[in-house]
C-alpha positions in Angstrom: -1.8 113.2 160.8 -0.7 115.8 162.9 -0.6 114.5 166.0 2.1 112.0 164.3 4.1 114.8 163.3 4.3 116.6 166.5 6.4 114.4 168.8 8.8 114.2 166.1 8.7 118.0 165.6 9.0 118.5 169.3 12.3 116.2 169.5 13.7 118.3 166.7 13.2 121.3 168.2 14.4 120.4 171.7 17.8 119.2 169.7 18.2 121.9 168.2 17.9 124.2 171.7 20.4 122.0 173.1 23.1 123.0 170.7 22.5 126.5 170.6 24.9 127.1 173.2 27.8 124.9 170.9 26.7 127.1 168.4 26.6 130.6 169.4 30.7 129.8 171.0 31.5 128.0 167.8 29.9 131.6 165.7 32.0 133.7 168.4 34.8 132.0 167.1 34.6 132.8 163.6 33.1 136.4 163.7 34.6 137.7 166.4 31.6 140.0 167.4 28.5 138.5 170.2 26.0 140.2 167.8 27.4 138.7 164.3 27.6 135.5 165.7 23.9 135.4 167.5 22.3 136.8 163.9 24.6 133.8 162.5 23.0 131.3 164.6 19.8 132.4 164.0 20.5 132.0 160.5 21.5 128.6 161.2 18.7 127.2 163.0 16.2 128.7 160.4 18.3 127.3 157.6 17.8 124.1 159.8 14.3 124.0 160.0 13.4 124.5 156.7 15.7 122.0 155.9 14.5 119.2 158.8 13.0 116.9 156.2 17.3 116.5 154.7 18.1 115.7 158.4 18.6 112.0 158.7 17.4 110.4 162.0 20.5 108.7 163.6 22.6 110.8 162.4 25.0 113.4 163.7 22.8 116.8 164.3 25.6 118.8 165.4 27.7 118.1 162.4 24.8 118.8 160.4 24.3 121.9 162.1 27.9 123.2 162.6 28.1 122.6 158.1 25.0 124.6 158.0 26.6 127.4 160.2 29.8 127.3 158.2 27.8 127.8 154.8 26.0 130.8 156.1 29.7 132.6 157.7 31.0 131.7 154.0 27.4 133.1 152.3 27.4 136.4 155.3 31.4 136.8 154.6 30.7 137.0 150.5 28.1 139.2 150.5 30.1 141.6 153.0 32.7 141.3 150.8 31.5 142.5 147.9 29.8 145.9 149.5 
């Protein structure tokens, strides 16, 4: 059963590492600091892959991810908010 999985775990991964570099310019963009925005994509992709089994094959990764990214700058800009 694992040997089933892994191809399809592999093409995940190798999606996601392709938009990183969408990513990280799109976090620049709404944190203004390189290292903000790097510990927001980080946050993203993890968010992403414990969420893989939401992801619909055949559908639109990078708008799922960008959403995901734009939760977690909403979630980060709360909880820096309120300290």
């Amino acid at each position: 059963m694992q040997q089933d999985w892994a191809p399809e775990a592999d093409a995940f991964a190798m999606a996601l590492a392709a938009e990183i570099p969408r990513l990280r310019r799109f976090a620049r963009v709404l944190t203004k600091q390189a290292d903000a925005a790097d510990d927001l994509v980080q946050e993203t992709l993890l968010r992403a892959i414990a969420a893989r089994e939401q992801f619909t094959v055949g559908t639109n990764l990078r708008a799922w991810l960008f959403t995901i990214l734009r939760h977690a700058d909403r979630k980060s800009t709360r909880l820096n908010s309120s300290h």
